[in-house]
C-alpha positions as CSV (number, residue, x, y, z in Angstrom):
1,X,8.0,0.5,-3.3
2,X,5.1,0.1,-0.9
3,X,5.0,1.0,3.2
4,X,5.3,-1.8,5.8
5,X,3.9,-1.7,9.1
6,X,6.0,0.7,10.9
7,X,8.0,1.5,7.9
8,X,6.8,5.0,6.0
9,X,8.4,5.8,2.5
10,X,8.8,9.5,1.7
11,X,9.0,9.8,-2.0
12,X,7.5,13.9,-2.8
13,X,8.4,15.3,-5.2
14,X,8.3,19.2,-3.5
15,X,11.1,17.8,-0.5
16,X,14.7,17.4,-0.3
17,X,14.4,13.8,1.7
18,X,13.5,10.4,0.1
19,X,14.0,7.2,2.0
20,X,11.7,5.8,4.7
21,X,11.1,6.2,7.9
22,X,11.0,3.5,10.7
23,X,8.7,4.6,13.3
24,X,7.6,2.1,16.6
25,X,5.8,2.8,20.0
26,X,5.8,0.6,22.5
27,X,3.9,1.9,26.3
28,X,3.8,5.3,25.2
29,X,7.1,5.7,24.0
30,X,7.8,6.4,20.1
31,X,11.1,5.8,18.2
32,X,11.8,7.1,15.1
33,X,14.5,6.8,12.7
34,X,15.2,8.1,8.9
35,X,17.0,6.2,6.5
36,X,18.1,8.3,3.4
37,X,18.3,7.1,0.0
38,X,20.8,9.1,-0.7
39,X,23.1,7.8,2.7
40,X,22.3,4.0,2.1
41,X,23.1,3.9,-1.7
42,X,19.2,3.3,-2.7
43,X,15.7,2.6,-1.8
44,X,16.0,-0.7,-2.1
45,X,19.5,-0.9,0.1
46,X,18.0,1.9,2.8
47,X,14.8,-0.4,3.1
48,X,16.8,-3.3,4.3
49,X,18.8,-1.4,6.5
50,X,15.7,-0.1,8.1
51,X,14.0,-3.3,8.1
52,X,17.0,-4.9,10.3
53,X,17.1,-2.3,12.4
54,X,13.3,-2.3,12.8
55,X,13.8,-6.2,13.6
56,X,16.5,-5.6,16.2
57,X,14.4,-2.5,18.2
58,X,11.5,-4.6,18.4
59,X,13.4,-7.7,19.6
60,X,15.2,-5.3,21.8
61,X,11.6,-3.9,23.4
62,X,9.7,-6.8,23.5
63,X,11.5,-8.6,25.7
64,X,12.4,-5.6,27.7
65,X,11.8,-5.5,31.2
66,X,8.8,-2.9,32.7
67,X,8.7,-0.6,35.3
68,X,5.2,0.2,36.5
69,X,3.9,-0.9,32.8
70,X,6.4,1.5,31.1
71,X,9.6,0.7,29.6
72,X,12.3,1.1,31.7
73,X,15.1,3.9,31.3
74,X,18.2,1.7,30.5
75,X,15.9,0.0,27.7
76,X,15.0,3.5,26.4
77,X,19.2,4.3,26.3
78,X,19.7,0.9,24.2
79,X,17.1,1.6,21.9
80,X,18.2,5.4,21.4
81,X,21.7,3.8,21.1
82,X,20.6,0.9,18.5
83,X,18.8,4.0,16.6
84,X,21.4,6.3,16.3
85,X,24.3,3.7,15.5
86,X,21.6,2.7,12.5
């Protein structure tokens, strides 16, 4: 399996994680989120979990309201939230 844009896969050999890693920025903010192989049953099934959740962050901040260019804090709280309930 290949990367995506915003979506890393960790595959070495010399460490105990595999899975991918969703990682997005948006005004100077980054989120970042692993999803084990081992926790999602897969590569294949932890890619598509990561994918969705990637889909519903990025819906989440795009249409996000800003403060002074930045994201405002309540948005940052949703999309901590979204992350960790991933």
């Amino acid at each position: 399996m290949k990367s995506k844009k915003n979506l890393t896969r960790f595959t070495y050999e010399t460490t105990a994680f595999q899975g991918w890693r969703l990682c997005l920025s948006r005004t100077g903010t980054t989120f970042t989120k692993y999803f084990s192989d081992k926790k999602y049953g897969g590569g294949r099934k932890a890619l598509k979990e990561a994918e969705t959740t990637l889909k519903s962050l990025a819906d989440l901040l795009d249409n996000s309201r800003r403060v002074n260019g930045k994201l405002s804090q309540t948005t940052i709280k949703k999309a901590r939230k979204l992350l960790k309930d991933a």
